[in-house]
N, C-alpha and C positions, 0 to 999 in steps of 0.2 A: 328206482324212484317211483313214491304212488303220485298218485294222478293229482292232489290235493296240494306235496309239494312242488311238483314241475308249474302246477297253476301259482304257486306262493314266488318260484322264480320268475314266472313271467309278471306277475304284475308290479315286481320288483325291475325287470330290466324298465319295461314301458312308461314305468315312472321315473326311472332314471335319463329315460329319456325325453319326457315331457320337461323336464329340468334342464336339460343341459336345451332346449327348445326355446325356453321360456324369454330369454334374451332377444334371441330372432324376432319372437312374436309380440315384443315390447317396442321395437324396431324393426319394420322389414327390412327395412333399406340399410341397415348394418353389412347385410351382404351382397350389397349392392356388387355388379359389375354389368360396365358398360358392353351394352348389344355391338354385336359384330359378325361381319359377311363370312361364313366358311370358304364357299363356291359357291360359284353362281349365283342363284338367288337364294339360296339357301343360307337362314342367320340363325346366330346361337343368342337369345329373347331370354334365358333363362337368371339363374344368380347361383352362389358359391355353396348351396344346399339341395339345390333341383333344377334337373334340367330343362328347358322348355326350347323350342325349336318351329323358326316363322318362314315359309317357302311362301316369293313372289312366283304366282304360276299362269302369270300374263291375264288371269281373268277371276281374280280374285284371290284371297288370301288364305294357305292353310297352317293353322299354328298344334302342334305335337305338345299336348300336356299343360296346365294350365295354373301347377305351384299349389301349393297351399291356399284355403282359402285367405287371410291375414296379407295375402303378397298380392290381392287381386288389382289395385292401386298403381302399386308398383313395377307389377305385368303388363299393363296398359301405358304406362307412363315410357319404358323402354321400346314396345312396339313404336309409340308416336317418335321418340328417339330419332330411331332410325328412317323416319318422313313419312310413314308408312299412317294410314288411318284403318281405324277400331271399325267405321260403317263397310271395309272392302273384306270383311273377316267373314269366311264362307264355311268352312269347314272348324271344329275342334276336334283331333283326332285324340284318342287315347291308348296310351301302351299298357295299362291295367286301372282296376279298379279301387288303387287303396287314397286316400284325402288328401295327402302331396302330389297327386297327379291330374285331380281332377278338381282343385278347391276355390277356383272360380270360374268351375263351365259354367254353373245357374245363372251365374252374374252376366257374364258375356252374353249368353244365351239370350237371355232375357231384353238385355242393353239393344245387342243388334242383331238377333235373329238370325245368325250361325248356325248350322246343325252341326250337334256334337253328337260322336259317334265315336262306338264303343262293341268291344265282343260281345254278340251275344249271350255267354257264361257270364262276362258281367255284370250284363243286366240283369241278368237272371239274381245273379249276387244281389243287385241294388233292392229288388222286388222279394226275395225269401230270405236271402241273411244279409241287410247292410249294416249289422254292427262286423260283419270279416272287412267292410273298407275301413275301417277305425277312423270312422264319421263319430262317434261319441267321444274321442278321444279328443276332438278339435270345439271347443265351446267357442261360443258366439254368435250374435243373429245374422253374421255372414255366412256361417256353414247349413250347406243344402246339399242334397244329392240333386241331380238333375235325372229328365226323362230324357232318353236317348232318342235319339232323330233317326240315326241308322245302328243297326243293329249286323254287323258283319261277321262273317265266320272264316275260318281256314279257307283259302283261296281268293277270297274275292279282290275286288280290283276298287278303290276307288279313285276317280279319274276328276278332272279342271284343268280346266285350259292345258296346257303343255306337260301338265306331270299324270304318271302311273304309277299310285300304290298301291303294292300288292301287301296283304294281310296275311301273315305265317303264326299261327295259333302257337306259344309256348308257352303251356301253363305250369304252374308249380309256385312258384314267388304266389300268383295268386289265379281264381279258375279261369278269368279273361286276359289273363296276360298276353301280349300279343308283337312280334316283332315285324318292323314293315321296312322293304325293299323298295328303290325306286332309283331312276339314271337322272342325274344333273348334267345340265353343261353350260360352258363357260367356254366362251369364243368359240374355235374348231374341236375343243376336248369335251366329251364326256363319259361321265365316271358312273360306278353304281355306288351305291350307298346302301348301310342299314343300320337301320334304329335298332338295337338291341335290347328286346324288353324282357328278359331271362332275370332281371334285376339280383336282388341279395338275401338271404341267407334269415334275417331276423324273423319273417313271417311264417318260416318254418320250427319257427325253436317248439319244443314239444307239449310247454304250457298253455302256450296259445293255441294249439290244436288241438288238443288237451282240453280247455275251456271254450273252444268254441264246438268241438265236435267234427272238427276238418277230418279229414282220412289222412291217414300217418303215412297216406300212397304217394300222395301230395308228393312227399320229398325225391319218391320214383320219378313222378312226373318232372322234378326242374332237372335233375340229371339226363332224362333223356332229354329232355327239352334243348338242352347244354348241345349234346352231342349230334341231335337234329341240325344242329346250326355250324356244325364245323365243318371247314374244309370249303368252303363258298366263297366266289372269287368276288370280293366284296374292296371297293379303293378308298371308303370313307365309311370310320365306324363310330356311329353317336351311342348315347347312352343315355338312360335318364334320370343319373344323378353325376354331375363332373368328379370321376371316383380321382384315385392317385395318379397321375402321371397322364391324365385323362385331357378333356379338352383344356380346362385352363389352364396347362401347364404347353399345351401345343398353341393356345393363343401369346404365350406369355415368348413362345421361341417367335410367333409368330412377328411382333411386334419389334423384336431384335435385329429380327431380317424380314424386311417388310415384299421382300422378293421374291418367300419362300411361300412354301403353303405344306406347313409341317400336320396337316390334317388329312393330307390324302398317304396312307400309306395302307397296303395291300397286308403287312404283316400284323396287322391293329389287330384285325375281325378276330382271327384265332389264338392271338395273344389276350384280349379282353376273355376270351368264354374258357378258355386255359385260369386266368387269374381266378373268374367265378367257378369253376369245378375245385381249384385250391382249395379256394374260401370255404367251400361247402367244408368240404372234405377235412377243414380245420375244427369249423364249427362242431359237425359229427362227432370229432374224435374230442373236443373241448367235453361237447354233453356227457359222452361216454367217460370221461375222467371223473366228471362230476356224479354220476352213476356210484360210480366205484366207490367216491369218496362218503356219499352216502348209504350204502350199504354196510361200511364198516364200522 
């Protein structure tokens, strides 16, 4: 496949998916779903296209991701939901740098003076290529990239009151992709957790790297990425987009049996990064059909 048609399929998926978009963003609140307690203090703040994630940490507020910009309204609207106020919001942490995950830090930012913070590689993304966050993809006078406050790398720790998050760089989905660890507890029990930010498969298809000039290593980098993160004794595993069988489908067990807590299970972590090496490994072999098909 030359490099002209792989770019003529990408701009072909991306407008197929700005279409199948375009509903949501005539309506946020079409995917609406009401906010709720995991553990501890720890709430799933997001909706039924991206995940967003709000930890009470006794001395201010940290929220994981912040939606599209279009959902900035209805971001805020669910935090207060839950009793919680927008002036106690100290941190915005980010799991990458693409406009579903960051699409109303500027807002927040700006409203109540939160530092949002992000990997370094991202930033780097924001300051020499922010058309790879597909910020031009999202019109309107709400979309902004925002200035980062902290700028973290593999290993560091950021700390508030009562929680420790650690920052484990896994890039490949995109260069600041980043997955973070941290212990909850609830009464006498607590658990670890991680945010899985290895995310999916579309940001690698080979038009768009292709057209933007990414390194085709890229796709090296999310498999090991993948594989960095197996085997980790991990009791609660988020995401950040509620994929199949994913959180709302363990809120929706949740609600059935309000005694359970079908969100902690130990077999998640390796079953979720299992599912995303699949996926890859489909998408791979889907391109390579399409190869085929076009060379003949």
């Amino acid at each position: 496949m030359n490099k002209e048609k792989a770019i003529e399929l990408w701009d072909q998926a991306e407008k197929a998916l700005h279409k199948r978009e375009a509903p949501y963003k005539a309506d946020p609140r079409s995917q609406w779903i009401d906010p709720f307690r995991i553990f501890g203090n720890l709430y799933y703040v997001g909706d039924r296209v991206v995940s967003s994630h709000l930890i009470d940490t006794g001395d201010g507020l940290i929220l994981f991701d912040t939606g599209l910009p279009f959902t900035s309204e209805v971001l805020k609207e669910r935090i207060r939901y839950l009793g919680y106020r927008l002036e106690d919001l100290k941190y915005i942490i980010h799991t990458h740098e693409h406009i579903d995950h960051f699409g109303a830090t500027y807002e927040l930012q700006q409203e109540y003076g939160c530092k949002a913070c992000i990997h370094k590689d991202a930033a780097d993304v924001f300051r020499i290529h922010p058309h790879h966050t597909e910020i031009q993809s999202s019109t309107g006078p709400e979309t902004s990239l925002f200035v980062p406050d902290v700028e973290f790398v593999h290993g560091d720790v950021i700390s508030l009151g009562n929680l420790r998050i650690e920052c484990f760089h896994t890039p490949g989905h995109s260069a600041g992709a980043t997955t973070f660890f941290f212990d909850l507890t609830e009464g006498e029990k607590t658990i670890r957790a991680g945010l899985c930010g290895v995310n999916g498969t579309m940001t690698l298809h080979i038009g768009r790297l292709a057209k933007y000039g990414i390194p085709f290593s890229e796709r090296e980098k999310y498999v090991a990425s993948i594989l960095s993160l197996r085997g980790m004794e991990i009791d609660l595993t988020l995401d950040t987009h509620p994929r199949p069988n994913g959180i709302l489908a363990m809120r929706a067990r949740q609600l059935e049996n309000p005694e359970s807590n079908p969100f902690i299970d130990p077999s998640a972590w390796d079953r979720t990064l299992n599912d995303y090496l699949t996926r890859y490994n489909m998408f791979v072999q889907d391109e390579l059909n399409r190869l085929e098909e076009d060379s003949q």
